[in-house]
Residue, then its C-alpha position, 0 to 999 in steps of 0.5 A: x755321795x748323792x748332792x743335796x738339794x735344797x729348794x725354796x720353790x715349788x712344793x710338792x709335799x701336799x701343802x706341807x711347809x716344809x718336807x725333808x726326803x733322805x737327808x744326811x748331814x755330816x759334820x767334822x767328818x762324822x755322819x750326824x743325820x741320815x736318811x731323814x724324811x718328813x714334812x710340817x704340815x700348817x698348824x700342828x705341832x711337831x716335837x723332836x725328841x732324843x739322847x744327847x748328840x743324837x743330832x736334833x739341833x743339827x736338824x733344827x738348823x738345816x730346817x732354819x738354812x743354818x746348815x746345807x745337808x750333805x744329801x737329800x732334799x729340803x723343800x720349803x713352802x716359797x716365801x716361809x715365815x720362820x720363827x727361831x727361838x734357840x736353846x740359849x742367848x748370851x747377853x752381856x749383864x753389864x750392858x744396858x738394854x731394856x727388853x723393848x730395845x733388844x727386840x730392835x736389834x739388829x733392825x728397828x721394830x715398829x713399837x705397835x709391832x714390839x708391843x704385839x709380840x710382847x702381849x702374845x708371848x705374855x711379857x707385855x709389863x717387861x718392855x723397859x725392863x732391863x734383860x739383865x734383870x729378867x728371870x729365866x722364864x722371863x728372859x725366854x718369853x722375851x726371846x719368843x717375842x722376838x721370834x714373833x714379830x715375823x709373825x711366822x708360818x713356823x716357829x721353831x724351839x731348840x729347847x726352850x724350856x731348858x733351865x726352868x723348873x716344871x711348872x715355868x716349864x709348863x706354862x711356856x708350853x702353854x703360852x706356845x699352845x696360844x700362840x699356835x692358836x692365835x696366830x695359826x702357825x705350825x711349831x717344831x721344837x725340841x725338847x728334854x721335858x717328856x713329862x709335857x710332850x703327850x699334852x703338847x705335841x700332835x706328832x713326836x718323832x724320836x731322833x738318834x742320827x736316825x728316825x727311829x719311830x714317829x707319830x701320834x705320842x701314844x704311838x711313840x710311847x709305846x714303840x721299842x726303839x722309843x722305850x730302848x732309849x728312854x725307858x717305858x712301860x706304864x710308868x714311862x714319862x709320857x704315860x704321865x700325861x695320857x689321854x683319849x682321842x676319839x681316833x684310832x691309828x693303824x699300823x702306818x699310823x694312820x688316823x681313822x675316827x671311832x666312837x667314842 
């Protein structure tokens, strides 16, 4: 088995943030990831999708240091600002912490700093209100707050939408499109809402141990591996939110400018 290497220093991958080359992780003795390469480049969004089990969080957590690959490489650009907002937290109910407090722990955050990540997730009223007493759209935000006030280079999401309805769905993936925006960092997430991937995403990889397809979500739909693990045709769920480029890709996927 070739030793992984995983390597905060020089980055070699073209300015990229992060570049996986032929990773594998084993986990309990069973192969979870294999041979798993592609970067993260500043600014764009990167959404993982896949089956259950098909190892997408594993991935998410050798990204974030959580886990060392077994093989392979990980590069991160030296110094990375990483942003983690996880699938979920537990919280004691019987507990009493407002928001602004659970945003100072396990450190002390400045409160100009506390206040600035609230504004940008879009919770800036729920400072002293009780975590105990946010919905679950509410209780989400709090967390984007929290990955926030790092101001990452990359911020990262492991389902973060799960447990809310379409349109809480929705407008957390719009707040996400803000925050790329406003703070130019680059977001990889993981996500079950298909329907919500083609307006979100720039790039979508499709994950089942392996890559089985990846690139522009147009791409993706229509690719066989992706249609032989969630269904397709025009009816499929990213054919929901079609729509036009004024670029074309190749069959190496990639982009080149048309007329419009």
């Amino acid at each position: 088995m070739t030793p992984a290497d995983t390597d905060s220093g020089d980055n070699d991958g073209g300015g990229n943030l992060v570049d996986l080359t032929g990773l594998g992780v084993r986990l309990g003795g069973a192969e979870v990831l294999q041979d798993i390469s592609f970067g993260i480049a500043p600014g764009e969004i990167v959404t993982v999708v896949g089956p259950n089990g098909s190892g997408k969080t594993t991935l998410l957590r050798v990204i974030i240091g959580a886990i060392a690959p077994d093989t392979g490489r990980i590069r991160r650009r030296p110094g990375l600002r990483v942003g983690y907002v996880p699938q979920r937290l537990h919280v004691d109910a019987t507990l009493p912490l407002t928001v602004r407090r659970f945003l100072g722990l396990p450190r002390r955050v400045g409160a100009e700093a506390a206040r600035e990540a609230l504004e940008q997730a879009g919770v800036a009223a729920l400072a002293e209100r009780q975590m105990s007493a946010l919905s679950g759209g509410q209780f989400q935000r709090v967390l984007l707050a929290r990955a926030l006030l790092e101001r990452p280079e990359l911020l990262i999401l492991d389902e973060a939408t799960q447990g809310l309805d379409q349109p809480g769905a929705a407008a957390f993936y719009l707040r996400i499109e803000e925050v790329r925006q406003r703070l130019g960092c680059a977001v990889l997430m993981v996500s079950h809402d298909l329907h919500v991937v083609m307006s979100a995403s720039d790039r979508v990889i499709c994950l089942n141990g392996h890559i089985c397809c990846e690139g522009a979500p147009d791409h993706v739909a229509s690719a066989p591996e992706y249609r032989a693990l969630f269904g397709g045709g025009t009816h499929g769920a990213l054919a929901l939110y079609r729509h036009h480029h004024n670029h074309a890709h190749d069959h190496d996927h990639e982009c080149h400018e048309t007329a419009e």
